[in-house]
C-alpha positions as CSV (number, residue, x, y, z in Angstrom):
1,X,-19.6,-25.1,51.1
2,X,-21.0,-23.6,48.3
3,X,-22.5,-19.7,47.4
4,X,-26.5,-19.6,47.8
5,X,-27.1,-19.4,44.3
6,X,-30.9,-18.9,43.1
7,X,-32.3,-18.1,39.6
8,X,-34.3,-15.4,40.7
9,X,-35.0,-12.8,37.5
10,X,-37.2,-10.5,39.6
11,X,-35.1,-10.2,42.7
12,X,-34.2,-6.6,43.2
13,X,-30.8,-4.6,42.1
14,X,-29.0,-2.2,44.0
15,X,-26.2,-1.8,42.1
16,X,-26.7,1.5,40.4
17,X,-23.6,2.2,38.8
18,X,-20.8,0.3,37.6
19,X,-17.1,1.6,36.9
20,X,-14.5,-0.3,35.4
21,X,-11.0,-1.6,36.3
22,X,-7.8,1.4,36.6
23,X,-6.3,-0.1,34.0
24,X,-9.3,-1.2,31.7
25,X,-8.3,0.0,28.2
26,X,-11.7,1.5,28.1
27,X,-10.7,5.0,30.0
28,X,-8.0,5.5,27.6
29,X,-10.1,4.9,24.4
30,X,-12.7,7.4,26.7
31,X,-9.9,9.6,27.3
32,X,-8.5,9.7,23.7
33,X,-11.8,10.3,21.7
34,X,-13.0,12.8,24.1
35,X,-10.2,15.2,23.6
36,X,-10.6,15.0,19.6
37,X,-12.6,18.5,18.0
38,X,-15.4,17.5,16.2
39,X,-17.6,20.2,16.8
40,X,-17.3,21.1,12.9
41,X,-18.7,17.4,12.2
42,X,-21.1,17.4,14.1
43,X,-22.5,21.4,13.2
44,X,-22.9,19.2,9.6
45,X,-25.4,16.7,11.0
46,X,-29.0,17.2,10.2
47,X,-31.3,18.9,12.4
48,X,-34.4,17.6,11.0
49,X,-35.7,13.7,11.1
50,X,-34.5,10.9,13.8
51,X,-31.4,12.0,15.7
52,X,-28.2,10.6,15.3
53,X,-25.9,8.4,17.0
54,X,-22.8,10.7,18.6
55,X,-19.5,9.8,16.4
56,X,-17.6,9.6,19.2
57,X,-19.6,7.3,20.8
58,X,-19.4,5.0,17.3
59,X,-16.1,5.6,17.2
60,X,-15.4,4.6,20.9
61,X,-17.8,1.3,20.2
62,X,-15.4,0.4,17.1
63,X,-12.1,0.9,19.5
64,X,-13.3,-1.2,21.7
65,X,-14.6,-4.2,19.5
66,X,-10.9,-4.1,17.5
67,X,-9.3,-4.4,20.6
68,X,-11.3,-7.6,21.2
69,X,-11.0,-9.5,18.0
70,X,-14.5,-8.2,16.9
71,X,-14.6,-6.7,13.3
72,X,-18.2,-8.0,12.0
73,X,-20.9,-5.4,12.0
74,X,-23.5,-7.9,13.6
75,X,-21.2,-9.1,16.3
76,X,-19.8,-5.6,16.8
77,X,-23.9,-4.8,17.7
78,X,-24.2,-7.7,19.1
79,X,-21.6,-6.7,21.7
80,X,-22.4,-3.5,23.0
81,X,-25.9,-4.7,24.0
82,X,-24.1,-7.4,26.2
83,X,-20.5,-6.7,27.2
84,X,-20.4,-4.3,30.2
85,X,-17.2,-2.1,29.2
86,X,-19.0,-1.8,25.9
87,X,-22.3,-0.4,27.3
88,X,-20.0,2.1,30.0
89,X,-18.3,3.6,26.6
90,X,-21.6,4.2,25.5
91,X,-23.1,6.0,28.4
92,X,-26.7,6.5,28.3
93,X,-27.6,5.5,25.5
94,X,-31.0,3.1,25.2
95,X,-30.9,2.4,21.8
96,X,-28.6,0.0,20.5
97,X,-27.0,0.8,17.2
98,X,-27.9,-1.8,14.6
99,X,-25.0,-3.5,12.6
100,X,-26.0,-1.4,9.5
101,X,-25.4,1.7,11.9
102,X,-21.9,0.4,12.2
103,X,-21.2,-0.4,9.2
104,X,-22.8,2.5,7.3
105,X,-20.5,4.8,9.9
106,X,-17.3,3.1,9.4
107,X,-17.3,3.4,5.9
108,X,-18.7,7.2,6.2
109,X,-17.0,10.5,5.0
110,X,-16.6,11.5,8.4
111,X,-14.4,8.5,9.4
112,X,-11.7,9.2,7.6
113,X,-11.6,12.6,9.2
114,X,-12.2,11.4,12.8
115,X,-9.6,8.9,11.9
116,X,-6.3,11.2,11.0
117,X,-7.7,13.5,14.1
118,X,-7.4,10.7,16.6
119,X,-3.7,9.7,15.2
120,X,-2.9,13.6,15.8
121,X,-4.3,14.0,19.2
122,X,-2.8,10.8,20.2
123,X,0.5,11.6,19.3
124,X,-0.2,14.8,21.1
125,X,-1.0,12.7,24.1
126,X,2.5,10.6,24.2
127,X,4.5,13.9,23.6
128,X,2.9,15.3,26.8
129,X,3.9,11.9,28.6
130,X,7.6,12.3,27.0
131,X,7.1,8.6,25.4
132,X,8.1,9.5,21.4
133,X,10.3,12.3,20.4
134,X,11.9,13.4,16.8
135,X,15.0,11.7,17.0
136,X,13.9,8.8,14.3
137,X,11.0,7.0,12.6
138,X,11.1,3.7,12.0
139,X,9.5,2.4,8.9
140,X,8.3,-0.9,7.2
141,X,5.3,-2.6,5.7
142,X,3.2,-5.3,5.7
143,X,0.6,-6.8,3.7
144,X,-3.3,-7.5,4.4
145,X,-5.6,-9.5,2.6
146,X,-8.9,-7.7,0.7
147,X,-12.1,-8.8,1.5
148,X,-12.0,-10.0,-2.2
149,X,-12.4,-13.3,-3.6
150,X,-8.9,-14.6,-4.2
151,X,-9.8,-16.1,-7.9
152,X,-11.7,-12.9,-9.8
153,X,-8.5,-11.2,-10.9
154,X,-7.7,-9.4,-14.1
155,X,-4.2,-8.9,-15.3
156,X,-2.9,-6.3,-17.3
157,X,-0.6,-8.1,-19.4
158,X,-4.1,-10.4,-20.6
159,X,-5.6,-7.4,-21.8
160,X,-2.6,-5.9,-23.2
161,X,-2.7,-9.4,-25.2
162,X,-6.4,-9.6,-26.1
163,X,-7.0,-5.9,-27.0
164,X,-5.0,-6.1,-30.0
165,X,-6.7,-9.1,-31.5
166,X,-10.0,-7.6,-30.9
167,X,-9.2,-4.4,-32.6
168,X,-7.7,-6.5,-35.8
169,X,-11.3,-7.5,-36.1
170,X,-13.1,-4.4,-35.5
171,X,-10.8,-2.9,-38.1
172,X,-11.5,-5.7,-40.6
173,X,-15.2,-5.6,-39.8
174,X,-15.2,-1.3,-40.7
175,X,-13.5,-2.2,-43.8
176,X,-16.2,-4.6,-45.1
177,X,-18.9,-2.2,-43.9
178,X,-17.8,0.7,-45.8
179,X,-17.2,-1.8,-48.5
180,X,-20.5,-2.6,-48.9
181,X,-21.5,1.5,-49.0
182,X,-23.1,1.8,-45.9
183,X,-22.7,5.7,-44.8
184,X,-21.8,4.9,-40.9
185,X,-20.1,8.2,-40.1
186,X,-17.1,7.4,-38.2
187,X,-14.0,8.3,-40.0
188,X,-11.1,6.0,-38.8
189,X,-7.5,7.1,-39.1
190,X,-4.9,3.6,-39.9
191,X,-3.1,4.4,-36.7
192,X,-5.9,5.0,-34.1
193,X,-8.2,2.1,-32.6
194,X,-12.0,2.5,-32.7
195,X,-13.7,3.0,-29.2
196,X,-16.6,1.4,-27.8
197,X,-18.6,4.5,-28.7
198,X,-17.9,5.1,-32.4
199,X,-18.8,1.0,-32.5
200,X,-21.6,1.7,-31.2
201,X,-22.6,4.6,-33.9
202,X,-21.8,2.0,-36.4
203,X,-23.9,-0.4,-34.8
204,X,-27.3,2.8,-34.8
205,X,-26.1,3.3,-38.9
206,X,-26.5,-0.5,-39.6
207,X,-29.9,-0.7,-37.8
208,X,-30.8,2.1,-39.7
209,X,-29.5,0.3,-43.0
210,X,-31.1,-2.6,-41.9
211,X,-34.7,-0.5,-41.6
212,X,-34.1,1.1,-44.7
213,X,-33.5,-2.0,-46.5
214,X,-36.8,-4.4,-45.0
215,X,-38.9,-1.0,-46.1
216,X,-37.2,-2.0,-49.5
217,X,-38.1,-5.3,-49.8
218,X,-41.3,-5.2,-48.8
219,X,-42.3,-3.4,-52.4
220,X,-39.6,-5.0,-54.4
221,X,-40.6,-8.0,-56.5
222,X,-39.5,-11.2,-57.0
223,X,-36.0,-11.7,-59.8
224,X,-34.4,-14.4,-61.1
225,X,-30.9,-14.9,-58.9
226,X,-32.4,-13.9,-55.9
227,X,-32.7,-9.9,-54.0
228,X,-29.9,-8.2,-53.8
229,X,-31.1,-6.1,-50.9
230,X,-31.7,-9.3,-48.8
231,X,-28.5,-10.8,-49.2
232,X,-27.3,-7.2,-48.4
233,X,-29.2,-7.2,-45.7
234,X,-28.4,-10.6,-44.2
235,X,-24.7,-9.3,-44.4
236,X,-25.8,-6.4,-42.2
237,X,-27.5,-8.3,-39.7
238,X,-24.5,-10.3,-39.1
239,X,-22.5,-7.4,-38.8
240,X,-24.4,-6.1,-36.1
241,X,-24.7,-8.7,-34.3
242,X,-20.9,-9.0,-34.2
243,X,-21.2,-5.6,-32.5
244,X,-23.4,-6.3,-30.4
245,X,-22.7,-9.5,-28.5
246,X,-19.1,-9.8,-28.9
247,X,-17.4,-6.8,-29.8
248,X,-18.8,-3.9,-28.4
249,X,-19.3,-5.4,-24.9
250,X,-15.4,-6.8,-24.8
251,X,-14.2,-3.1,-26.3
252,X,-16.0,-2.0,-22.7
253,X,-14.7,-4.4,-21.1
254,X,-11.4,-3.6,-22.2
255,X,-11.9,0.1,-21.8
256,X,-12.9,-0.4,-18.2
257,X,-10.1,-3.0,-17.0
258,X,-7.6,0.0,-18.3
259,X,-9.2,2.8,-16.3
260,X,-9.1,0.5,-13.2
261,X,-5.4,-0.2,-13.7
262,X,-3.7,3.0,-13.1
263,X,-0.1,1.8,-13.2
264,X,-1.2,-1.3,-11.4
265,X,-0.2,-4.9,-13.0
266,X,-3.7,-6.5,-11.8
267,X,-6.7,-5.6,-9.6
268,X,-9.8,-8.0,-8.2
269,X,-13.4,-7.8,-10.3
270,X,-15.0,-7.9,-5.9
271,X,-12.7,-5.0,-4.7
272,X,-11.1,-3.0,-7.7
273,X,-8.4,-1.6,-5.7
274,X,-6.7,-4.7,-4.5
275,X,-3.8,-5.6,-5.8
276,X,-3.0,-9.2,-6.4
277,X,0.4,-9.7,-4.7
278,X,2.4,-12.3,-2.7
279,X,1.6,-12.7,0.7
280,X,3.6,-13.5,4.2
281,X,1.0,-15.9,5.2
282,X,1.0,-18.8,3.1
283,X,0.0,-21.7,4.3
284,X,-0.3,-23.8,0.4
285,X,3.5,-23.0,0.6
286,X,2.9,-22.4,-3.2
287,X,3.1,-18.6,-3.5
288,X,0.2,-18.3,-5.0
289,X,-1.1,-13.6,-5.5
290,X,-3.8,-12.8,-3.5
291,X,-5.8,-9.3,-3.6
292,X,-4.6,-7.3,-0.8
293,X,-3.4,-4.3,0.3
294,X,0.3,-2.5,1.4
295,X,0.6,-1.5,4.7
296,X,2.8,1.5,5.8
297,X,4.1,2.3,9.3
298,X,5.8,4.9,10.8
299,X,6.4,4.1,14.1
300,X,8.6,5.2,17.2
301,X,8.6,3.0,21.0
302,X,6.4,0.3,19.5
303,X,3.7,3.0,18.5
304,X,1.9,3.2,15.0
305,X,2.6,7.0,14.7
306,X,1.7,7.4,11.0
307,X,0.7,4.4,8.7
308,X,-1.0,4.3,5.2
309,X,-2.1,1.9,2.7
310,X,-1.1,1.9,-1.0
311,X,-2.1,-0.6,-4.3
312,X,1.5,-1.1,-4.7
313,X,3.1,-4.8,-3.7
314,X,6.9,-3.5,-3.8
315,X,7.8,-0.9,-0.5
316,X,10.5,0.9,-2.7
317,X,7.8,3.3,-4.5
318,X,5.5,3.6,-1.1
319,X,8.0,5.5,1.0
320,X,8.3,9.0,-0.8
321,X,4.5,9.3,-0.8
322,X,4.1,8.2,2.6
323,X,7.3,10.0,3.9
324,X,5.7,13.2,1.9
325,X,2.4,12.8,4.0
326,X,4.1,12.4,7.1
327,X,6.2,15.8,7.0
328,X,3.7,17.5,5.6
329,X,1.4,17.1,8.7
330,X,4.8,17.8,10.8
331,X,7.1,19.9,9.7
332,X,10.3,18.0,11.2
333,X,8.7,14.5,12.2
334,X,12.0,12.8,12.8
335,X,15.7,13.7,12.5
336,X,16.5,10.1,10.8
337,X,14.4,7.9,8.6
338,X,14.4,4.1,9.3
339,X,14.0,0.9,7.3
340,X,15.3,-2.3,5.8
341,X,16.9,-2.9,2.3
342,X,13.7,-3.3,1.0
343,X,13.4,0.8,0.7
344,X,17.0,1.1,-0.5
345,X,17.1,3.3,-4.0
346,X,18.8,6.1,-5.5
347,X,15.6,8.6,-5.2
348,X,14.1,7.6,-2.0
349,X,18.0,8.6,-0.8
350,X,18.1,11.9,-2.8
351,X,14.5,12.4,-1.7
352,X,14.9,12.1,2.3
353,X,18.4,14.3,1.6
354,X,17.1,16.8,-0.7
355,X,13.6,17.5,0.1
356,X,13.1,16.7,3.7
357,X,16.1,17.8,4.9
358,X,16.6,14.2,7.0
359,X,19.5,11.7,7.4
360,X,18.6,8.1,6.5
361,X,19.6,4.8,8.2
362,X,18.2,2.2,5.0
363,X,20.8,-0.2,3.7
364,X,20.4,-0.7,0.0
365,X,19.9,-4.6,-1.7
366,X,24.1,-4.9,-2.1
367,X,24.9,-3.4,1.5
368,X,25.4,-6.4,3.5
369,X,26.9,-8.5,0.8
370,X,29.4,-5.4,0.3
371,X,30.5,-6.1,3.5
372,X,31.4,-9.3,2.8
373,X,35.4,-10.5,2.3
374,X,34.6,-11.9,-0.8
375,X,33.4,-9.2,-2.4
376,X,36.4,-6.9,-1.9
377,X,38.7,-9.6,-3.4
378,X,36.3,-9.7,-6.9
379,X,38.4,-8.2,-9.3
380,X,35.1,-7.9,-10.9
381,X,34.0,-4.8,-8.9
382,X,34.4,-1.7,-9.8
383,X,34.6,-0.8,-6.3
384,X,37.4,-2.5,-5.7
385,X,39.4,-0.7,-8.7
386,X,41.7,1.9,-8.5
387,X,40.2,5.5,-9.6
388,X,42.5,8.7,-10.8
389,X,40.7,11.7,-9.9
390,X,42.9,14.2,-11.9
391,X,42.6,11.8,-15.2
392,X,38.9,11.0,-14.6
393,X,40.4,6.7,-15.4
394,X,39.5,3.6,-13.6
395,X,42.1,0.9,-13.5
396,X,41.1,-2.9,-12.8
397,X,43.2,-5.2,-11.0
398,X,44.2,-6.8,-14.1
399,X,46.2,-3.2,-14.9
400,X,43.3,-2.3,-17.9
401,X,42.8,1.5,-17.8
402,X,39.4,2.9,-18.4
403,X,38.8,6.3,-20.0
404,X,36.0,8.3,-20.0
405,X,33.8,7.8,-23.6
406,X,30.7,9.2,-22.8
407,X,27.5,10.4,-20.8
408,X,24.3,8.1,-21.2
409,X,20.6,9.0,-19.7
410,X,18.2,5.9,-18.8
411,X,14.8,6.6,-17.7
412,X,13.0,3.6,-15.7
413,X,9.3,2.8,-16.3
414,X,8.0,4.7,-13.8
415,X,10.0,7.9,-15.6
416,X,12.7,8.4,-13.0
417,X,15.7,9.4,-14.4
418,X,19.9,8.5,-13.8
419,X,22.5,9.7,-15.3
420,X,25.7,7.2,-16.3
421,X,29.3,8.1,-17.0
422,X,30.4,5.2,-19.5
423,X,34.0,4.1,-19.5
424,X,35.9,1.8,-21.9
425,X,39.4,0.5,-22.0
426,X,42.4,2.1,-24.0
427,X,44.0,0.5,-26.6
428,X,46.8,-1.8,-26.4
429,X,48.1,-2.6,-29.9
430,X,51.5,-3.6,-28.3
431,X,50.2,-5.9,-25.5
432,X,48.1,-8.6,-27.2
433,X,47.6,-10.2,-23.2
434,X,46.4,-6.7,-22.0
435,X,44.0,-6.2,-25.5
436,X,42.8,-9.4,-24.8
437,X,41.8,-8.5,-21.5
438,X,40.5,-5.5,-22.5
439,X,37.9,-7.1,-24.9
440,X,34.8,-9.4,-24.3
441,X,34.7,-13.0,-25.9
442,X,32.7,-12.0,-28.7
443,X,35.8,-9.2,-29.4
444,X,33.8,-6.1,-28.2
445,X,35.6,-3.8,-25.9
446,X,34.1,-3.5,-22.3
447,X,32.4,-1.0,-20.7
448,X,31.3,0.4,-17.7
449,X,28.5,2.5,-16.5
450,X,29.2,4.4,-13.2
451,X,25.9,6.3,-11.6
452,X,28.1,9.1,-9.4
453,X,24.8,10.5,-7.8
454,X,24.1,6.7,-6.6
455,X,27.5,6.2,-5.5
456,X,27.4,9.2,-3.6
457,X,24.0,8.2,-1.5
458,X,25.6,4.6,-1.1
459,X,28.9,6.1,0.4
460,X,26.6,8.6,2.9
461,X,24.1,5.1,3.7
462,X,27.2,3.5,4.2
463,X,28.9,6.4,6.7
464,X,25.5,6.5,8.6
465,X,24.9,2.8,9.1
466,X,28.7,2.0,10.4
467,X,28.5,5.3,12.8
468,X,27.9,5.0,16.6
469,X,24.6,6.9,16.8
470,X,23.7,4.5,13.6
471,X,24.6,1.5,14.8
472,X,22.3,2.1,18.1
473,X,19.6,3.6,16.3
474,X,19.4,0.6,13.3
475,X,19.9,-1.6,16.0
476,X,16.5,-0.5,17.3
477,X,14.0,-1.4,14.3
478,X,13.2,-5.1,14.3
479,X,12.3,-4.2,18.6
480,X,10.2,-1.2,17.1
481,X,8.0,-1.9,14.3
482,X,8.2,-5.0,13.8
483,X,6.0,-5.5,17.2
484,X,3.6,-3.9,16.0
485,X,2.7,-5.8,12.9
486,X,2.9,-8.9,15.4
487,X,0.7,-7.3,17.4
488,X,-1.7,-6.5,14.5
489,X,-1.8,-10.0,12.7
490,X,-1.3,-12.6,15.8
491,X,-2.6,-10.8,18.4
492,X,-5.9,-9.3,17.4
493,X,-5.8,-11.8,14.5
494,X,-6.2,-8.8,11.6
495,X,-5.5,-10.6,8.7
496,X,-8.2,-9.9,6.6
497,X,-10.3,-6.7,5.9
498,X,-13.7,-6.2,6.8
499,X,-14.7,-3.5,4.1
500,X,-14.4,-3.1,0.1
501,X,-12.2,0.0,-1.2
502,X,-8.9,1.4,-0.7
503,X,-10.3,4.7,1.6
504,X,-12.6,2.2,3.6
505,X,-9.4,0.2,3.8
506,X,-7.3,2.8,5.2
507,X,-9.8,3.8,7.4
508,X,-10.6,0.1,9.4
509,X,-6.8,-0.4,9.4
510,X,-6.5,2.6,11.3
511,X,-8.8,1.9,13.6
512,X,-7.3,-1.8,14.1
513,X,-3.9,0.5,14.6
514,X,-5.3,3.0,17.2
515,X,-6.7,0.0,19.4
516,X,-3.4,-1.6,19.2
517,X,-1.8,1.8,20.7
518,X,-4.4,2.2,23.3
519,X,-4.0,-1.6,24.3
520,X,-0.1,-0.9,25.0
521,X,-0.6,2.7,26.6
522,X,-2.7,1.6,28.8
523,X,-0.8,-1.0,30.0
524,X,2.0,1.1,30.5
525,X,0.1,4.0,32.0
526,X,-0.8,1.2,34.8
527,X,2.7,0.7,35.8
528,X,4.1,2.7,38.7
529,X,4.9,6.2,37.5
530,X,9.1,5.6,38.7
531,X,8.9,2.9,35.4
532,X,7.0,4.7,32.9
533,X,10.1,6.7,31.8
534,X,13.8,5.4,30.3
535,X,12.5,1.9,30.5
536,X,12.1,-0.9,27.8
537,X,9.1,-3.5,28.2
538,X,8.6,-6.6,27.2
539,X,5.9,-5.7,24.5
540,X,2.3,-7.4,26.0
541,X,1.2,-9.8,23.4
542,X,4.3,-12.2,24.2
543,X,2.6,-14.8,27.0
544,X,4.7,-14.7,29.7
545,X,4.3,-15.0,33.4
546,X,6.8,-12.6,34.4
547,X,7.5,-9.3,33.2
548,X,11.0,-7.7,33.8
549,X,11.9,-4.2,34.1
550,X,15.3,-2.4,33.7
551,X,16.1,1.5,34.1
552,X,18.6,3.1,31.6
553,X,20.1,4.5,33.6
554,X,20.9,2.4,36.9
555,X,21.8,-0.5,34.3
556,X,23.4,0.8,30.7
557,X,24.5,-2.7,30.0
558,X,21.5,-4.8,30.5
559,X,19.8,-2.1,28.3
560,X,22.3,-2.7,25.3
561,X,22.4,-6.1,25.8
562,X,18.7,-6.5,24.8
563,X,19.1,-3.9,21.9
């Protein structure tokens, strides 16, 4: 037996009100936004014209379309004038914002600052519920694509080719103007390069030439041989037009691919700060750059905590900027500092030690192949040679003593700067064998660079990886962060930006972030309250049927076991 079921539009309603589920991840975006201050933003609104749309309610309307797979403006509109949890976060509000609304508001100046208050009052929010703490922050990256197309790219080293061949000829083409005794008045050293300005004065002074002389002809009468003055003239005119269609507008060209740059290798000509670089999804299988962006987070329990988004495709030179963020905001965010061998160096070490006062769990790019048997049976090493303290000598497994010759400086390209101790073997006139091995092939007497200060952070990495609390706290990244981008990419399919420009970037990843942490604490805030502390979940996005919980502390081993 079936439900009466009629199609009648103008029966009458009773249902007056409408509430959603407990654990609907609408009351905690509700819950989150409405505790955020924004009575400063909103005293800057205009009090004359239309009114505008609250920014929390935009900002609760944008939550809530991330968390569904919706990033289009239209559809995002679309939505909250049909889906019911959409139209309860909006309250009473008749007028449906248009998808220009949206868009106009998430790429606003005022996003950006609703966008670092909602990270802070969230991670308000999960210190109150005792779910993150300071003991560690585990860090890594990803990469998203630009909304950029993936073939308009310009690359440094092309211009770095082609400007030089275009100045030869600007040079050669100032030579045979002032040759020809036209007064341009740009002087022009031999070691400095003409701009597109001062080629662009020459080009006013050859019009001008070019004026003076047709005045000239005009009156001038006809001679045997031909005018002067017009052929002159006709040498002018070509000059100009050199200027004029070819090299003026590539000197701008030029001039304006260098400004984008910065100390990038490339950018995209439909979103200048996208970098092309290689990314995890590649389905050609051919490696081929695309425009995209770095992704930084900072997380702790399978939370994005902090995050950031940088033009640079290597994660070695994002962590002191982001790390330098992150305890700015907090004075002492985290006791230890956590990430993979992709953020080993010498100055991201010095930096967590020095200026942040931290310890760091990071293995540098040699750490796991130092553990290796192998390696410590290389005679090669110089790890694996004797070293005499009091004599400042290394001695090699072959029995060749090295002696201290002399210090050496080397200064990367970015300007950081290490300091070497160079060693090279004594001399052993009597012991042809021994002076053989002492010298290279070619006859040139080894050498050996030794980097103490980078020693020293490898030796600490080393003593904090291998101890007890390092081991259990390592152990815990790939479970930790790693979720999160899985979350990000496969579950709410974020692969590819919505928006143009790296602060419109940072501010719809961030919002695709903060749905992801509303999705998860909501789920966990519906759990009985006796499982919501000193338990480990199963994160939501794996499809399962059955979801397991243990306590810490009724069951140690079953917790370490899944570590």
């Amino acid at each position: 037996m079936q439900m009466n079921y009629i199609n009648n539009q103008t029966s009458l309603k009773l249902e007056l009100d409408w509430i959603p589920k407990k654990d609907h991840i609408v009351w905690a975006i509700d819950a989150i936004v409405e505790s955020i201050p924004t009575a400063d933003l909103e005293a800057e609104s205009s009090w004359t014209g239309r009114p505008e749309y609250p920014a929390k309610m935009l900002l609760k309307m944008l939550l809530f379309a991330y968390s569904r797979k919706v990033f289009a403006g239209r559809k995002i509109s679309e939505m909250a004038e049909e889906n019911l949890p959409m139209r309860w976060l909006m309250g009473n509000i008749l007028t449906i914002p248009s998808y220009r609304t949206v868009n106009r508001f998430r790429t606003g100046d005022h996003s950006k600052e609703l966008i670092k208050r909602l990270f802070l009052t969230f991670r308000n929010r999960l210190n109150q519920l005792e779910l993150i703490d300071d003991s560690a922050l585990f860090i890594d990256g990803t990469k998203i694509l630009a909304n950029a197309n993936k073939y308009t790219f310009v690359w440094r080293k092309s211009v770095e080719k082609a400007e030089p061949k275009l100045d030869a000829k600007t040079d050669a083409l100032y030579d045979e103007v002032i040759q020809n005794n036209v007064d341009i008045e740009v002087s022009k050293e031999n070691s400095r390069n003409l701009n597109s300005t001062e080629l662009a004065e020459i080009s006013t002074h050859l019009d001008t030439k070019i004026s003076e002389l047709n005045e000239v002809i005009k009156t001038e009468k006809v001679a045997v041989g031909g005018s002067k003055n017009k052929r002159l003239r006709r040498k002018l005119k070509h000059y100009n037009h050199l200027l004029k269609n070819d090299l003026i507008p590539r000197k701008k060209k030029y001039e304006n691919a260098n400004g984008i740059f910065g100390d990038r290798n490339s950018f995209s000509k439909t979103d200048h700060d996208a970098t092309f670089m290689r990314m995890k999804e590649d389905p050609m299988k051919n490696g081929q750059l695309k425009p995209g962006y770095n992704l930084q987070v900072a997380s702790q329990n399978q939370f994005a905590l902090y995050y950031d988004v940088f033009q640079r495709p290597t994660d070695t030179r994002t962590l002191i900027p982001f790390l330098t963020d992150i305890f700015e905001e907090t004075s002492h965010a985290a006791d230890y500092v956590v990430a993979d061998a992709g953020y080993g160096s010498e100055m991201n070490y010095q930096f967590i030690t020095d200026e942040l006062e931290a310890n760091y769990l990071i293995p540098y790019g040699m750490y796991e192949k130092e553990m290796t048997r192998s390696y410590h049976k290389d005679k090669r090493k110089v790890a694996n040679w004797n070293y005499d303290e009091s004599n400042n000598t290394f001695t090699d497994l072959d029995g060749i003593e090295f002696k201290f010759l002399r210090y050496s400086v080397r200064h990367d390209k970015y300007g950081d700067e290490r300091n070497f101790k160079t060693y090279q073997p004594v001399e052993y006139f009597e012991d042809p064998t021994r002076e053989n091995l002492a010298t290279t092939k070619k006859g040139y007497r080894r050498q050996i660079n030794i980097n103490a200060n980078w020693e020293y952070f490898k030796n600490k990495a080393k003593e904090q990886l291998s101890s007890e609390v390092g081991q259990s706290i390592y152990a815990q990244r790939k479970i930790d962060v790693e979720p999160i981008f899985a979350d990000l990419k496969a579950h709410l399919s974020f692969n590819r930006l919505s928006v143009r420009g790296l602060e419109n970037a940072k501010i719809e990843i961030g919002l695709a972030l903060m749905s992801n942490n509303l999705a998860k604490l909501a789920r966990l805030l519906s759990y009985p309250t006796e499982y919501q502390k000193n338990t480990i979940r199963i994160p939501y996005f794996m499809e399962i049927s059955i979801v397991f919980f243990w306590n810490r502390e009724l069951c140690p081993e079953l917790f370490y076991f899944i570590i």
